[in-house]
N, C-alpha and C positions, 0 to 999 in steps of 0.2 A: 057522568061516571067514567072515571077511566077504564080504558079497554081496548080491545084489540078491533078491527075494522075486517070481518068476514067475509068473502065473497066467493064465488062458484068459477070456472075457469071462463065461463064463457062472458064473465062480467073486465073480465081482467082489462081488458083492451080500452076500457069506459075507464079505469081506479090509474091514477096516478101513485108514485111511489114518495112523492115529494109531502107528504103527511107524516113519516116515518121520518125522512129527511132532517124534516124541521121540529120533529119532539112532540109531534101533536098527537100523535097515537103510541103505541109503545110496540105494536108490530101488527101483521097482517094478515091474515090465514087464508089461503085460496085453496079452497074445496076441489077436489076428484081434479089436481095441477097434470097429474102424471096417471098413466093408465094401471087401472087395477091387475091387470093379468101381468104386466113388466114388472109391479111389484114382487105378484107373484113368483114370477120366473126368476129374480134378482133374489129374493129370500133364500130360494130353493137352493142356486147356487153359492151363498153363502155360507148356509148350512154345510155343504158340503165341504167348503176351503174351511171352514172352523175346524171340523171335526179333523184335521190332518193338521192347524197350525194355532192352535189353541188347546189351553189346559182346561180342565172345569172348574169354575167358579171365581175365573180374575176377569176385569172388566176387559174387554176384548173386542180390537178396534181393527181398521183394514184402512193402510195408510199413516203415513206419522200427523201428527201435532205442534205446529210451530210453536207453540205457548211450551213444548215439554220438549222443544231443543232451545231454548235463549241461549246458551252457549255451547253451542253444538251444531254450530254453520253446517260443515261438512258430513256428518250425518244424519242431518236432515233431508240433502240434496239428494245423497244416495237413498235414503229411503222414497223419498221425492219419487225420486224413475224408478225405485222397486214398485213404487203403488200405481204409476200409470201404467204400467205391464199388465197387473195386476185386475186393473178395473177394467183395460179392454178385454182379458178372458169372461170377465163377470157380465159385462152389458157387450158381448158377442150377440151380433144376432138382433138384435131389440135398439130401439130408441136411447141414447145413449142419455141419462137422465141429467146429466151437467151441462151435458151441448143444452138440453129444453132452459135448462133453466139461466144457461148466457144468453140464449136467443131471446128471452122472454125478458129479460133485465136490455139487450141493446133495443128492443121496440121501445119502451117506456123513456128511453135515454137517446133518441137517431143522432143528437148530437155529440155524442160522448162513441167513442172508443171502445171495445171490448176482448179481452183477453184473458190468457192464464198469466200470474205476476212471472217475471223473471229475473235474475240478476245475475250480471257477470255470466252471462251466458247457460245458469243454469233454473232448469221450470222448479218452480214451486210445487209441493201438491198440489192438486186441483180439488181435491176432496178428502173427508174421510170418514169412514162408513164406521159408525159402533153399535153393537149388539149390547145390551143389557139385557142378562141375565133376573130372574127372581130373586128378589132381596138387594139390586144395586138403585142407586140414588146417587143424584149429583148434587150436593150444595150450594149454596148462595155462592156466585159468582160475578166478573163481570169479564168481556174479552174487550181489550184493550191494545192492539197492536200499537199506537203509539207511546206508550209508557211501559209496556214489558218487552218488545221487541227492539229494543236500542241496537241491534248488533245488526239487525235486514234494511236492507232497502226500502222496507215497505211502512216503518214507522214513520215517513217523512207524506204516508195520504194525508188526506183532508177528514175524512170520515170514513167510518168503517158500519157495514151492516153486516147480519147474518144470514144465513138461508138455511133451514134445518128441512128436507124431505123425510117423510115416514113414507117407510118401506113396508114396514109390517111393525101394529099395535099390541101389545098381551092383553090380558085378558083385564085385568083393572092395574090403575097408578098409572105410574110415566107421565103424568102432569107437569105443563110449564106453568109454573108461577112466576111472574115478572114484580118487580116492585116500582115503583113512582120514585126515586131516588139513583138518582147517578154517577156514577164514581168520582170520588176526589181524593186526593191526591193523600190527605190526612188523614181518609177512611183506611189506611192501611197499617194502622197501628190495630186495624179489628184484623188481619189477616191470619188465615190456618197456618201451622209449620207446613205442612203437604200441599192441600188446596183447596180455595174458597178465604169464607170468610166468617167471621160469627155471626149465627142468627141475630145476637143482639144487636146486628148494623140496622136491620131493617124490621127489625119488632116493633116498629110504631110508624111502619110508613102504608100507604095506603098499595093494595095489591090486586093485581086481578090474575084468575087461575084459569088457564085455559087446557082443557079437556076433548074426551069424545074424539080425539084425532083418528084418524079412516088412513089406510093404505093409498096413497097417492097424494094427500095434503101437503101441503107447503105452507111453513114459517118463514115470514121475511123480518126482521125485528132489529132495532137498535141494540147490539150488546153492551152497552156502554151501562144501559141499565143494571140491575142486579138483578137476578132472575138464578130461576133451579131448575131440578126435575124431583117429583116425589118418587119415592120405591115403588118399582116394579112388584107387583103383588099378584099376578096372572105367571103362568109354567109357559106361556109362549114369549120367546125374547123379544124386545122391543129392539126394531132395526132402523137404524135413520140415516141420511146421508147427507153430513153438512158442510160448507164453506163457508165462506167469507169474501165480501166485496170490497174493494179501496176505491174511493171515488177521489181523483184530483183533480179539483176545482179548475185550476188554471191550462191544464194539458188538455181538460173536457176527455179523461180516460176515466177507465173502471178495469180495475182488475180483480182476480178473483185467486183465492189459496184457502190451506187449511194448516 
């Protein structure tokens, strides 16, 4: 069956990453990655920067989005160093949850490199934290830096993984569904005006839905796949903090953006 390969933090050190790599699994879930009380602490002060830089009821993110600047170099970059300001207020004090999770990606990797992506001398995001709210949902996607990001430096990796942390769960939804079908080039005649894709890309491929995520879990997964999130149907928002890894083959580097 396909599906995701589960494991607990303290199994981590035993689990290679090169199964995700090679398309054998479709992603990877490592149980209680990050400390529950950080989550806590990181929630809290989130809530707080929402409520003074957010409206009620638009989907509301902390950090930009290379996919929603493709032609918008220069306002990425400035957002870029607005969100690294940003996140040292927020993980003040506490385990800085992106240092865990580059430290934990150069162990699995001693021969590869690791860093934040940079170009022309300016950092990339390093992350970017979204709150869903009750009643949002993300649709059929896939993230693709080498085919929507023609304009960075960084559509010339070799492969691209995900990392999505949960911060904090609501109370029911927020489901990743992944599908067993990979993006091509042709599937883009199913594309949304806005974003995503039409269900009917993947209404007949086989899927596995993964659930029950806990405050401190980790998704590492192939985006290349298609994959969602169902709606938010719990009054507590659903908090996660994701990136993205490049790995170049021939450099033996890894860099990481959002």
């Amino acid at each position: 069956m396909w599906g995701p390969l589960v494991v607990n933090r303290l199994q981590l050190n035993k689990i290679g990453l090169q199964s995700i790599l090679s398309d054998k699994i479709p992603a990877m879930i490592i149980r209680n990655f990050y400390d529950e009380k950080s989550c806590q602490i990181i929630a809290d002060r989130i809530e707080n920067y929402s409520q003074s830089n957010f409206q009620n009821g638009k989907l509301r993110h902390i950090g930009p989005f290379l996919m929603s600047h493709t032609t918008e170099k220069k306002k990425y970059f400035e957002e870029a160093k607005e969100a690294q300001r940003e996140f040292e207020k927020i993980f003040h004090g506490i385990k800085n949850p992106i240092m865990r999770i580059y430290e934990s990606i150069s162990d699995k990797f001693p021969d590869h490199s690791m860093s934040l992506a940079r170009e022309f001398k300016n950092d990339y995001s390093p992350a970017i934290i979204r709150i869903h709210e009750k009643g949002k949902s993300i649709p059929v996607h896939k993230d693709n830096v080498r085919y929507e990001g023609k304009e960075y430096a960084l559509s010339e990796i070799d492969r691209q993984l995900s990392c999505i942390l949960h911060l904090q769960e609501s109370e029911g939804g927020g489901d990743l569904v992944m599908y067993n079908r990979q993006w091509r080039k042709e599937d883009e005649r199913f594309r949304n005006i806005d974003f995503g894709y039409s269900s009917r890309l993947t209404e007949s491929s086989e899927f596995c839905k993964m659930s029950n995520f806990n405050a401190g879990d980790l998704v590492i997964m192939n985006p290349n796949y298609y994959h969602k999130v169902t709606e938010i149907t719990g009054n507590t928002p659903r908090i996660t903090l994701g990136m993205f890894l490049g790995f170049y083959r021939k450099d033996c580097k890894i860099v990481a953006w959002a």
